[in-house]
C-alpha positions in Angstrom: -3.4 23.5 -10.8 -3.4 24.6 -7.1 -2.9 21.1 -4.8 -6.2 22.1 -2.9 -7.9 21.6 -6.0 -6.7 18.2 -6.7 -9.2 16.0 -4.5 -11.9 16.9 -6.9 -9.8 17.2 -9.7 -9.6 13.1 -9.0 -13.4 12.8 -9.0 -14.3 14.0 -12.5 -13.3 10.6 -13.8 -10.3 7.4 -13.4 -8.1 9.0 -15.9 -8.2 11.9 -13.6 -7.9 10.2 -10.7 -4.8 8.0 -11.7 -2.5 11.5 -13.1 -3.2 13.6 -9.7 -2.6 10.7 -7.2 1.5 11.0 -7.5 1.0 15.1 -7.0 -1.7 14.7 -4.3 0.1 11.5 -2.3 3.8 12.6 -3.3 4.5 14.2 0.1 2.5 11.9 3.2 2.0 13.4 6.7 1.5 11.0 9.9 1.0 12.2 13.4 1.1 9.0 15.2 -2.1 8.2 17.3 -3.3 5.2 18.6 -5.5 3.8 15.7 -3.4 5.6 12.8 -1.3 1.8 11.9 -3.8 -0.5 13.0 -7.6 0.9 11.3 -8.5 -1.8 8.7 -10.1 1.2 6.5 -7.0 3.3 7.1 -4.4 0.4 6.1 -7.0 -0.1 2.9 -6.7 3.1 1.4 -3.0 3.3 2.3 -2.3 0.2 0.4 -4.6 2.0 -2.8 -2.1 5.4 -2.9 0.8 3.8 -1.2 3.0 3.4 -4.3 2.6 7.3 -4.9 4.1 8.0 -2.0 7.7 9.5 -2.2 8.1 11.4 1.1 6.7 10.1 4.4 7.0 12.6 7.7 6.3 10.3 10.9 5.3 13.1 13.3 5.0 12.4 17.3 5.5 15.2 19.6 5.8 14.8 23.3 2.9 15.1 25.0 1.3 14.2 28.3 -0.2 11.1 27.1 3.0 10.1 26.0 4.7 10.6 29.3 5.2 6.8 30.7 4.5 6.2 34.5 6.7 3.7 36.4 5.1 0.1 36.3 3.9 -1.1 39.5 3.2 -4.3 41.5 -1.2 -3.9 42.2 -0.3 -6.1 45.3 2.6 -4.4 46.9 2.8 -1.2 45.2 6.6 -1.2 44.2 8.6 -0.9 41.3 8.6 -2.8 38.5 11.5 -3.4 36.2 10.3 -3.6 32.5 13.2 -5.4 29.9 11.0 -4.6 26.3 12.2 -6.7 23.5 10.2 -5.7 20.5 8.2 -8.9 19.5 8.7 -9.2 15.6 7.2 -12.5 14.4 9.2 -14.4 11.8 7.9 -15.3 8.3 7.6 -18.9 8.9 5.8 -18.0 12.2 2.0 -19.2 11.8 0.4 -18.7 15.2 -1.1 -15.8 15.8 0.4 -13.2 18.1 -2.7 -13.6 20.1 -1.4 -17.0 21.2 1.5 -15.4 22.5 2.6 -13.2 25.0 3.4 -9.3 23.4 5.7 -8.5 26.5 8.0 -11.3 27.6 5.5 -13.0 30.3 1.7 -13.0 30.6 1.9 -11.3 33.8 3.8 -8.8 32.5 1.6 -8.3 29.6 -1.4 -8.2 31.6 0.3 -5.4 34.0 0.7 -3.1 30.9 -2.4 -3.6 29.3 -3.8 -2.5 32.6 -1.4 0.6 33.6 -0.2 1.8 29.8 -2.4 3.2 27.6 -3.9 2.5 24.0 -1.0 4.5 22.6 2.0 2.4 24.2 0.7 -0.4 22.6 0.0 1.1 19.4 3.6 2.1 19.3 5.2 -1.5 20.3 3.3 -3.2 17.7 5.8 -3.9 15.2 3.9 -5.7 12.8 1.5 -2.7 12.1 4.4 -0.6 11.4 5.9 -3.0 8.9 2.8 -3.6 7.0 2.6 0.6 6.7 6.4 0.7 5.6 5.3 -2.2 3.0 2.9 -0.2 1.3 5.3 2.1 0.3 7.8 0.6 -2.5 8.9 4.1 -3.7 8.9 5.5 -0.4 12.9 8.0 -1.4 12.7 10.4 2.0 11.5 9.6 5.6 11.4 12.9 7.9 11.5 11.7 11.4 9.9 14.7 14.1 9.6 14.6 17.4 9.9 17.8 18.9 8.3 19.4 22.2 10.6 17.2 25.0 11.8 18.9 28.1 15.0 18.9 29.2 14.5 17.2 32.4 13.2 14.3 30.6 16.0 13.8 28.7 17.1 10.4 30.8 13.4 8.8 30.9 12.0 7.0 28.0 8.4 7.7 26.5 6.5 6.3 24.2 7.9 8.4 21.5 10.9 5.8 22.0 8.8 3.2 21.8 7.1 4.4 18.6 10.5 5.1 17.1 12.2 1.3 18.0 9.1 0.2 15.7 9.8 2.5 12.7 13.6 1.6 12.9 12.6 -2.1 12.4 10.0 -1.6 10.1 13.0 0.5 7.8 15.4 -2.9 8.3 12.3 -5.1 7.7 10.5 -4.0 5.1 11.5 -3.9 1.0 12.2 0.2 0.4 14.6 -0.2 -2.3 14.4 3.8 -2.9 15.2 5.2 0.3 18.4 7.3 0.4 17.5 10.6 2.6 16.6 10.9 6.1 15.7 14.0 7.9 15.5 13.8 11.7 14.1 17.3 12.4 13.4 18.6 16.0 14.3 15.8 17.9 15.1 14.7 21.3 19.0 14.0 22.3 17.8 10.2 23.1 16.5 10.1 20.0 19.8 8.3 18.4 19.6 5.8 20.7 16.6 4.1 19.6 17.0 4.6 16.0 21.0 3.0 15.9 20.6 -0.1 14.5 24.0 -1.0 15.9 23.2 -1.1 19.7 19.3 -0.2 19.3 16.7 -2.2 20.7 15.7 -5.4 18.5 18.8 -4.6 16.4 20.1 -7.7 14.5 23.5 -8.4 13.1 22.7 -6.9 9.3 20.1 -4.2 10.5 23.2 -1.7 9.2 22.8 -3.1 5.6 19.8 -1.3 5.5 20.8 2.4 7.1 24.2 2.2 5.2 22.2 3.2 2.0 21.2 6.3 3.6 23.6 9.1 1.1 21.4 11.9 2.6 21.5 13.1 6.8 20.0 16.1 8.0 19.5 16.0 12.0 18.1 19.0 13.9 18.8 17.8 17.9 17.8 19.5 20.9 20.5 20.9 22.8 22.8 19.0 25.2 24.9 20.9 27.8 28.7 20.5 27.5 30.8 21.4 30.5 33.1 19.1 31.8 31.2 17.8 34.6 27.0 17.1 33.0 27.0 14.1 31.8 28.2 13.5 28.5 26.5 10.3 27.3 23.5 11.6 24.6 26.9 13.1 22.8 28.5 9.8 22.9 25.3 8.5 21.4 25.2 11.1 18.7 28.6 10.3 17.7 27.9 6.6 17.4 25.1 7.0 15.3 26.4 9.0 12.6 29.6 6.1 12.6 26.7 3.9 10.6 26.4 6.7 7.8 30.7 7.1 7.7 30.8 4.7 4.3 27.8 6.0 2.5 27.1 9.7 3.4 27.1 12.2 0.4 25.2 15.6 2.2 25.4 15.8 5.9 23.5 18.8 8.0 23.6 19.4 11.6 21.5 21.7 13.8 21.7 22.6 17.2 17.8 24.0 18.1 18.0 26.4 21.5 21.8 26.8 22.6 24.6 26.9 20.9 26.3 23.5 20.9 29.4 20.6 19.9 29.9 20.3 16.5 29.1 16.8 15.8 32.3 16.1 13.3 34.8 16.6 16.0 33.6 15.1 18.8 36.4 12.5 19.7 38.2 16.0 20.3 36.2 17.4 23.4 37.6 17.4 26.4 34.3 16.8 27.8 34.0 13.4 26.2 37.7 12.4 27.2 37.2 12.8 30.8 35.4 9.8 33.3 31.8 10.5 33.5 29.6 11.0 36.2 27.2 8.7 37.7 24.6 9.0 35.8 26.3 8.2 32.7 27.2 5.0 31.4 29.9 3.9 33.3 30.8 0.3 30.7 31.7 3.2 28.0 32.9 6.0 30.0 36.2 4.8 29.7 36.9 4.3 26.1 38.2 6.7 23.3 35.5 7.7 20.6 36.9 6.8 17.1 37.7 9.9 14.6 34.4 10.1 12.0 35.8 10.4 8.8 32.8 10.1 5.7 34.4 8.4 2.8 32.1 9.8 0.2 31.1 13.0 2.0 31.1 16.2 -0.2 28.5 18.8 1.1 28.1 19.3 4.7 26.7 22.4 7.0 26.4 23.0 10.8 24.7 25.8 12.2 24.9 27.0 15.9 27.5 25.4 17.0 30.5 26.2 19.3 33.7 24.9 17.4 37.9 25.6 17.7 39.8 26.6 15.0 41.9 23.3 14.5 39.2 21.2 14.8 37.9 22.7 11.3 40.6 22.5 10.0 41.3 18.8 10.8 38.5 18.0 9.2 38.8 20.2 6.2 42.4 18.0 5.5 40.8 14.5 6.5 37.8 15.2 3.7 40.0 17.0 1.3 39.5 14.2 -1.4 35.7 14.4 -1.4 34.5 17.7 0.2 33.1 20.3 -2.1 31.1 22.3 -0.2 31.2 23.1 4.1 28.6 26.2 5.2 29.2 27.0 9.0 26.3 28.9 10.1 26.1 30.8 13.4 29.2 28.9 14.2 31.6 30.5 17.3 35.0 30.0 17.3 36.5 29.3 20.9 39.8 29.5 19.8 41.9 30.5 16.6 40.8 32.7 13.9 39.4 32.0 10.4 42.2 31.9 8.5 43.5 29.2 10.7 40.6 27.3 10.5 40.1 27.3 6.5 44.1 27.4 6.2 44.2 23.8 4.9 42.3 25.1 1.4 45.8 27.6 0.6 47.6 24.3 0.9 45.4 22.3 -1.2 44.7 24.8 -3.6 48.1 26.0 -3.8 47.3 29.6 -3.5 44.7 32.1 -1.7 42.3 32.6 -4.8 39.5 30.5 -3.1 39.6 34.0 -0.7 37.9 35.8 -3.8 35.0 33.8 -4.0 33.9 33.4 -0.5 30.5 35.3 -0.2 29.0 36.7 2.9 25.4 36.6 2.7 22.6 38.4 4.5 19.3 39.7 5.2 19.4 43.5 5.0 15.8 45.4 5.9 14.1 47.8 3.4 12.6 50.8 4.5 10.8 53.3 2.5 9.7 56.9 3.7 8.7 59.7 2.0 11.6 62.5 2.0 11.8 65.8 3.7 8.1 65.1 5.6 7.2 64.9 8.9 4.7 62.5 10.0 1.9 64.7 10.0 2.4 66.2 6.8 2.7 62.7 5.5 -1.1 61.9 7.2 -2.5 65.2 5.4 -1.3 64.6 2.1 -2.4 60.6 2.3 -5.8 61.6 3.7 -6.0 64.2 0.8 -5.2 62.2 -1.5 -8.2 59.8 -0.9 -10.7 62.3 -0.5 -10.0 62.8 -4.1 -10.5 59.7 -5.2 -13.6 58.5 -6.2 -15.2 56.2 -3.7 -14.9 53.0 -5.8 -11.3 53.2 -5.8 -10.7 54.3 -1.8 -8.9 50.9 0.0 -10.3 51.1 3.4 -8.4 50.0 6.1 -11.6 47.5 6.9 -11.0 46.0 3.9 -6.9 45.5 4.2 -7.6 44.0 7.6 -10.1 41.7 6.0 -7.8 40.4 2.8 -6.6 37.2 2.9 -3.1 36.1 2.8 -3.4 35.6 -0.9 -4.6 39.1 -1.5 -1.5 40.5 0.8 0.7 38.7 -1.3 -0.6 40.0 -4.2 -0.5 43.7 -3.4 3.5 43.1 -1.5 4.5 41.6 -5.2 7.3 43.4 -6.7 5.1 44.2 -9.8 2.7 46.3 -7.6 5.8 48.3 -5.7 7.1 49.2 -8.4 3.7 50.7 -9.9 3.0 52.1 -6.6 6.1 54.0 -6.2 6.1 55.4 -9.8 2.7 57.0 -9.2 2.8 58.3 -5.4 2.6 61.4 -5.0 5.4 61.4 -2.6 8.8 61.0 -2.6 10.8 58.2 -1.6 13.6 56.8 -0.3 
């Protein structure tokens, strides 16, 4: 049964109802909006089909609305600092969070009820994200997106941030016994930052217990420059962050979306990263030496468009020789060395050069198909012939193909149906 149909498939009867729910709810959708943790009816029928759920994508592109102004004094008009410390109340904690302040001070809660919008808020509260992780027990994947930043905003926080400091607590916080895959696809560099429950906002001393069960990483990042001189820092954070998944990692893949960039397994070898950083990077860090990753259980990984040197392949080739079974490079540019240097470690391991025979080069190769030894206006008289003849109820009219559906379109691009159509043209083709 097609999944449009289930909905009212599940209203012929309970017996009905209870067999679609894990198709229908398998695979949950959220595009965070102001109301979408916090609407009584909404958190209701979330609790009802939350146990189906298997896969949860938390969707919150960057928007206007979510582009935060700076806080300002009503009296004087200056600049306010804001410190956010996510307010989490404890189990034992039996006032109500009306009774306290949300943000540190009553002034300054009062100044960002006033200047932030309904969606700020929505993303800070932390309690309504942990009582929508709760409802999902079986909850195996979460797909973090949040795509659509621009690059010049890459050093200012939003309230994506905000919204994603809530979901990483939620994760530590609530009981998701399951959960062993993350996707983070089409994010923002920053990202990393928020969701490190090492140096994260409102991180806590076991938060890693919780992200170290993670086996499964795919991460598709904006891309960073990385000359010497930009600032290196959302690198530094990158690097960082996949240093919680080093113990516990099984698949790892990595994707650079616009320009090529650093492959994210070699990054304590980049000049770029070795060198002081500018002013507008963190200058506590600057000076310390990034630790080597090295994945003690990793044994698939792929990269794709990504600008990497042969020995840096090949060092990590010989660190992860004990567990690596499968690497894919894809759009990946060598800056120096050749191939054969960079996959030279697997002669030594293997003890010969037979592994050569099996690697496979793979692509997409066009098909075209035209009729042989006809120009294009022969090829016009014999079609338009060839429907004349035809009796009327069988002539496809180019009304009609521009009015089929996607389904019909499919149907008649089947391979079935080319291989009956070029069997009875009345041309020949190539």
């Amino acid at each position: 049964m097609h999944k449009d149909d289930l909905p009212q498939f599940r209203l012929a009867c309970h017996d009905f109802s209870v067999r679609a729910a894990p198709l229908l709810f398998g695979d949950f959708a959220v595009t965070f909006r102001a109301s979408t943790f916090t609407k009584p009816a909404r958190m209701a029928a979330l609790n009802r089909i939350g146990h189906n759920i298997k896969t949860l994508t938390f969707s919150m592109p960057h928007t206007a609305e979510t582009f935060l102004p700076p806080l300002l004094d009503p009296a004087t008009g200056e600049e306010i600092n804001f410190t956010y410390e996510p307010y989490v109340p404890s189990m034992n904690d039996s006032s109500s969070r009306l009774s306290n302040p949300t943000y540190g001070s009553w002034e300054m809660t009062d100044l960002l009820v006033k200047q932030y919008s309904p969606l700020f808020h929505a993303a800070a509260n932390v309690p309504s994200f942990i009582r929508a992780l709760s409802a999902l027990p079986n909850l195996k994947h979460l797909k973090i997106s949040c795509p659509d930043q621009e690059a010049g905003q890459h050093y200012r926080r939003s309230i994506v941030d905000y919204a994603l400091i809530s979901l990483r607590i939620a994760v530590e916080r609530s009981n998701l016994p399951l959960l062993d895959t993350l996707s983070l696809a089409t994010i923002h560099p920053g990202a990393v930052l928020y969701l490190n429950p090492t140096m994260g906002i409102g991180a806590r001393p076991n938060s890693v217990k919780r992200w170290k069960k993670i086996s499964n990483l795919t991460i598709c990042m904006d891309s960073v420059p990385f000359a010497p001189h930009p600032p290196s820092d959302h690198l530094k954070l990158l690097h960082s962050y996949l240093q919680v998944f080093a113990t516990s990692l099984t698949d790892f893949v990595f994707r650079w979306k616009g320009v090529q960039g650093l492959t994210p397994l070699s990054l304590d070898r980049e000049i770029c990263l070795q060198q002081p950083s500018p002013k507008l990077a963190c200058p506590r860090r600057c000076h310390l030496a990034l630790r080597p990753l090295k994945f003690a259980q990793l044994a698939k990984t792929e990269v794709e468009n990504i600008v990497v040197d042969a020995s840096q392949v090949s060092s990590f080739i010989t660190a992860h020789r004990h567990t690596i079974r499968e690497f894919n490079f894809e759009d990946t540019h060598l800056r120096s060395g050749t191939w054969d240097q960079a996959l030279a470690p697997l002669t030594r391991i293997s003890g010969s050069e037979k592994w050569k025979e099996k690697a496979e080069e793979v692509m997409d190769v066009p098909l075209l198909l035209s009729p042989v030894g006809l120009e294009k206006e022969k090829v016009n008289e014999v079609l338009l012939d060839y429907f004349n003849c035809k009796p009327r109820a069988f002539r496809p009219s180019i009304g009609a193909w521009q009015k089929a559906g996607a389904k019909s379109k499919g149907l008649f691009c089947a391979p079935e149906h080319m291989k009956k159509f070029l069997r009875t043209s009345i041309l020949s083709w190539r």
